[in-house]
C-alpha positions in Angstrom: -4.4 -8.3 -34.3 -7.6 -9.9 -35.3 -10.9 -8.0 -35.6 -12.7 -10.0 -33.0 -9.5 -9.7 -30.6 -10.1 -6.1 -31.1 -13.6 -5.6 -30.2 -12.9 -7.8 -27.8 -10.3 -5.2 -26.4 -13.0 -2.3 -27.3 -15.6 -4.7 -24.7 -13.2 -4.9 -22.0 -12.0 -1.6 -21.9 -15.9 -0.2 -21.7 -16.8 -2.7 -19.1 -13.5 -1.8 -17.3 -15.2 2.2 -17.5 -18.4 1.0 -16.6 -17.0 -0.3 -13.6 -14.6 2.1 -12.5 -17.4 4.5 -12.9 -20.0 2.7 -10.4 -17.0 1.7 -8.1 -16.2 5.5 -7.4 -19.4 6.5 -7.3 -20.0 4.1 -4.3 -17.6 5.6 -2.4 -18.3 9.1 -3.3 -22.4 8.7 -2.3 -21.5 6.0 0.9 -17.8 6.4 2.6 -17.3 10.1 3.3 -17.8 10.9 6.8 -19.2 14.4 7.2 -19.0 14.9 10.7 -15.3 14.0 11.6 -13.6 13.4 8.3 -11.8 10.3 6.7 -14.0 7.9 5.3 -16.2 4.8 6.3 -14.4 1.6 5.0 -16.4 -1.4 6.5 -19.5 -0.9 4.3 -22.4 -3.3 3.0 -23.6 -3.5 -0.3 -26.4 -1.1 0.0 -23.8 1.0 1.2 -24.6 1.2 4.9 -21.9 1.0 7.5 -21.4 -1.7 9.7 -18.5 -0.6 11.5 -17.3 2.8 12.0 -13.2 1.9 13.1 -11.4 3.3 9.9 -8.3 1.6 9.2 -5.3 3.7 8.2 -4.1 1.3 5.7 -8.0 1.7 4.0 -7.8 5.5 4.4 -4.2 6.5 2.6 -5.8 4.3 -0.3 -8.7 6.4 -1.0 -7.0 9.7 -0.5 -4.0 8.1 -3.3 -7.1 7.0 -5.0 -9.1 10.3 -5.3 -5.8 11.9 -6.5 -4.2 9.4 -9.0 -7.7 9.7 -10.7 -8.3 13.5 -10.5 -4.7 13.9 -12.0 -4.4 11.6 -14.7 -7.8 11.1 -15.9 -10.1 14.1 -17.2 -13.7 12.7 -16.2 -12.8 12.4 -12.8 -11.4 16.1 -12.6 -14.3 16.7 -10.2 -14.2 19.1 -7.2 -16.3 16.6 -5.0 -13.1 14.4 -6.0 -10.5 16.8 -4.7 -12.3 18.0 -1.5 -13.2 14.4 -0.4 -9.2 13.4 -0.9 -8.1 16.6 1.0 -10.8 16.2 3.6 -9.1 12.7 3.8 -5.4 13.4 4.0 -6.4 16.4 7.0 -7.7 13.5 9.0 -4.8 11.1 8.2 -2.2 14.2 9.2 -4.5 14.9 12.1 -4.5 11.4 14.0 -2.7 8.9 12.1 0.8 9.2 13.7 0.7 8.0 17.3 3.9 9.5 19.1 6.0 7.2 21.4 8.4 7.9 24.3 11.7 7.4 23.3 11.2 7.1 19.6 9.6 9.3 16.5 6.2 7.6 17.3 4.3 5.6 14.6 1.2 5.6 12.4 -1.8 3.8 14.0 -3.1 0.9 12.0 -6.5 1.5 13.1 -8.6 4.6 14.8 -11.7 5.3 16.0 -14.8 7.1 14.1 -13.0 10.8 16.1 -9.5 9.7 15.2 -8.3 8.0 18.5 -5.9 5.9 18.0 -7.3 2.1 18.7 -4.8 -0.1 17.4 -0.8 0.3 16.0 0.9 -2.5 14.3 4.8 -3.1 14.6 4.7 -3.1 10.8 6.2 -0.6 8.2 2.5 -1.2 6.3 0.5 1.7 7.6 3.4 4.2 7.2 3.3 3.0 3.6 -0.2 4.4 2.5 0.5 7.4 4.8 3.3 8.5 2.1 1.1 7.6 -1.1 -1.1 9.8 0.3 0.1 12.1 1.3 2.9 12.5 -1.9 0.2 11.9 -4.5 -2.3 14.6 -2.6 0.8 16.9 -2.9 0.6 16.6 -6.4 -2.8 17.9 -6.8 -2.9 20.5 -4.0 0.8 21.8 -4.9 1.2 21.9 -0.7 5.2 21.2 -0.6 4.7 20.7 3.5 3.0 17.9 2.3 5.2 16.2 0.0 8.0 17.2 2.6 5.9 15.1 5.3 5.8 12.1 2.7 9.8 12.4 2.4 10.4 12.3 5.8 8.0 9.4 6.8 9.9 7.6 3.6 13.3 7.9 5.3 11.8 6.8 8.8 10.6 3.4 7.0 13.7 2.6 4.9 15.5 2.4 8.0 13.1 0.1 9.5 12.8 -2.0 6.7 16.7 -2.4 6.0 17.0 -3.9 9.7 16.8 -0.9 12.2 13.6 -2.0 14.3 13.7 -0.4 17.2 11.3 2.1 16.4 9.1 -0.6 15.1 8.4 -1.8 19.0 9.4 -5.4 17.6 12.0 -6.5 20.3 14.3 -9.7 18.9 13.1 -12.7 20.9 15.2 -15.5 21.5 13.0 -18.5 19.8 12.0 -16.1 16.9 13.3 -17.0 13.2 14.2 -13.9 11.7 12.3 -13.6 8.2 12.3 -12.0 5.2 9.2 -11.0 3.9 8.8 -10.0 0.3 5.9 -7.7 0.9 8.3 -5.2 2.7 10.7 -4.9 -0.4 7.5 -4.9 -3.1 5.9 -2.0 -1.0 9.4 0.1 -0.8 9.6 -0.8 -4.3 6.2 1.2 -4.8 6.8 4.3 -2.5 10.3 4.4 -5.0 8.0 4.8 -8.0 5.4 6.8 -6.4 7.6 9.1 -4.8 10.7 9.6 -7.9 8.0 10.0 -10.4 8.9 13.6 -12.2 11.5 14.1 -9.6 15.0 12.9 -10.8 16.7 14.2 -7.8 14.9 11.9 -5.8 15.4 9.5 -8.1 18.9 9.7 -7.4 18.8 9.7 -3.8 16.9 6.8 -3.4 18.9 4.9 -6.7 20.3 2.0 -4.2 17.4 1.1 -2.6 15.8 0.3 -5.7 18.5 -2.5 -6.3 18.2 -3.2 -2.9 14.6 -4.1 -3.2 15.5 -5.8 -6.4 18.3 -7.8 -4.7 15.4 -8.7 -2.0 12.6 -9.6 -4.1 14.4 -12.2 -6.5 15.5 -14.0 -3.3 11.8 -15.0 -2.8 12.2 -17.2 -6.4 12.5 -20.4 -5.3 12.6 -24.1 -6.3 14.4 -23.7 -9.5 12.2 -20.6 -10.4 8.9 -22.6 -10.4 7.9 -20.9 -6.8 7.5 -17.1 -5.3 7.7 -17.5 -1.4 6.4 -15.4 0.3 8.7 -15.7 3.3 12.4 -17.1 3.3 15.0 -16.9 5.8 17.4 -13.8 5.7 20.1 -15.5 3.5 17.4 -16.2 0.9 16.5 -19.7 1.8 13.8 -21.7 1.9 11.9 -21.8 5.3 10.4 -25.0 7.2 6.9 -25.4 8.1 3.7 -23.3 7.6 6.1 -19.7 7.4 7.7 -21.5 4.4 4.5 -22.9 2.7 3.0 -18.8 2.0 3.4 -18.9 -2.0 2.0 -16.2 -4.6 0.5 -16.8 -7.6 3.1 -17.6 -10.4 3.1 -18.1 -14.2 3.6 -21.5 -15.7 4.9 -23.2 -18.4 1.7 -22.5 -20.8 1.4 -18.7 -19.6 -1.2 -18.7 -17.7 -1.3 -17.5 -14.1 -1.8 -20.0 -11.4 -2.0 -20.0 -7.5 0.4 -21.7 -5.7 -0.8 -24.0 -2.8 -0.8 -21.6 0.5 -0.4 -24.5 2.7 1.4 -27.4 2.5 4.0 -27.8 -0.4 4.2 -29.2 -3.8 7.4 -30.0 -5.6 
């Protein structure tokens, strides 16, 4: 290694810190809510709010967020840190699951400043953060109940994401194409390493559906390997029209990291 590539390195790891620093103290002096709990996620610049719905998805990141930082990195071992997250999972336990007749209910994907549920979406998405959440503020606070509560919403979302949709409220309508979406396999994918991480037994348990999200993901590499669609049909295949045309960004041939084109297609 070079001595400028070094101090470049050295550069972009103290602007990286600079950052990270002025990021989290944003949302330390401008996102807590006081009165009711969570936190304010539609926020200007200056750090005013401009909309007080909080958005479940938004909420499970900062709790995961508070936590992952107060565990692994000694600077941000703050108290202010660990009450804010804790004060955030209470109000994601307290009103984030919306029960349903006839089903285990669901997590809202979006609530109102007091926690009433405003919006739910037939997606596995807002479940998702509920478990990072929840599982990494288990770490910190030692509460088993907790971690238990993350295991249980885990097994709930496998199901739904491996084809059992009922208790997604997403009936099968006759002029739907069935899809398969690679975010649903990359998020499993995720709750697997957040959730096994210093716990072989779950490791173990959940050993299949790693390869099974595998087996998922590389079906999305398509055109010879040149493209990663974001939708394809439920064989693997690629899909017609604008579902099909959805690409991520992929490498090319000189190593650098390109978009795709989102609309239309290029061959």
């Amino acid at each position: 290694m070079g001595k400028m590539t070094a101090e470049k390195l050295v550069q972009f790891r103290e602007r990286i810190r600079t950052e990270l620093d002025r990021v989290v103290d944003f949302w330390l002096k401008h996102s807590h809510d006081k009165e009711y709990g969570g936190f304010f996620t539609c926020l200007g610049k200056d750090g005013k709010v401009y909309d007080e719905l909080k958005y479940v998805w938004l909420q499970g990141r900062q709790v995961w967020m508070y936590c992952r930082l107060y565990r692994t990195m000694e600077r941000f071992h703050r108290p202010e840190i660990l009450e804010a997250a804790i004060s955030g999972g209470e109000f994601l336990q307290k009103f984030a699951w919306v029960p349903s007749a006839g089903s285990s209910g669901k997590c809202a994907f979006c609530l109102s400043r007091d926690g009433r549920a405003v919006k739910v979406q037939r997606t596995i998405f807002s479940e998702c953060f509920y478990v990072m959440a929840l599982d990494e503020l288990s770490r910190v606070t030692g509460d088993r109940k907790m971690q238990m509560e993350a295991e249980r919403v885990m097994d709930l979302l496998v199901g739904w994401a491996q084809g059992d949709s009922a208790g997604l409220g997403r009936p099968e309508l006759p002029g739907d194409l069935p899809v398969n979406s690679m975010a649903v396999p990359m998020m499993v994918l995720c709750l697997l390493e957040q959730l096994t991480e210093g716990r072989p037994q779950l490791g173990e348990k959940y050993r299949d559906l790693g390869a099974w999200c595998v087996q998922e993901i590389r079906q999305h590499m398509q055109r010879g390997g040149t493209a990663i669609l974001e939708n394809v049909s439920k064989d693997g295949k690629e899909l017609p029209g604008c579902q099909g045309a959805t690409a991520e960004p992929r490498p090319c041939p000189g190593g650098r990291l390109v978009p795709a084109p989102v609309r239309g297609r290029s061959r």
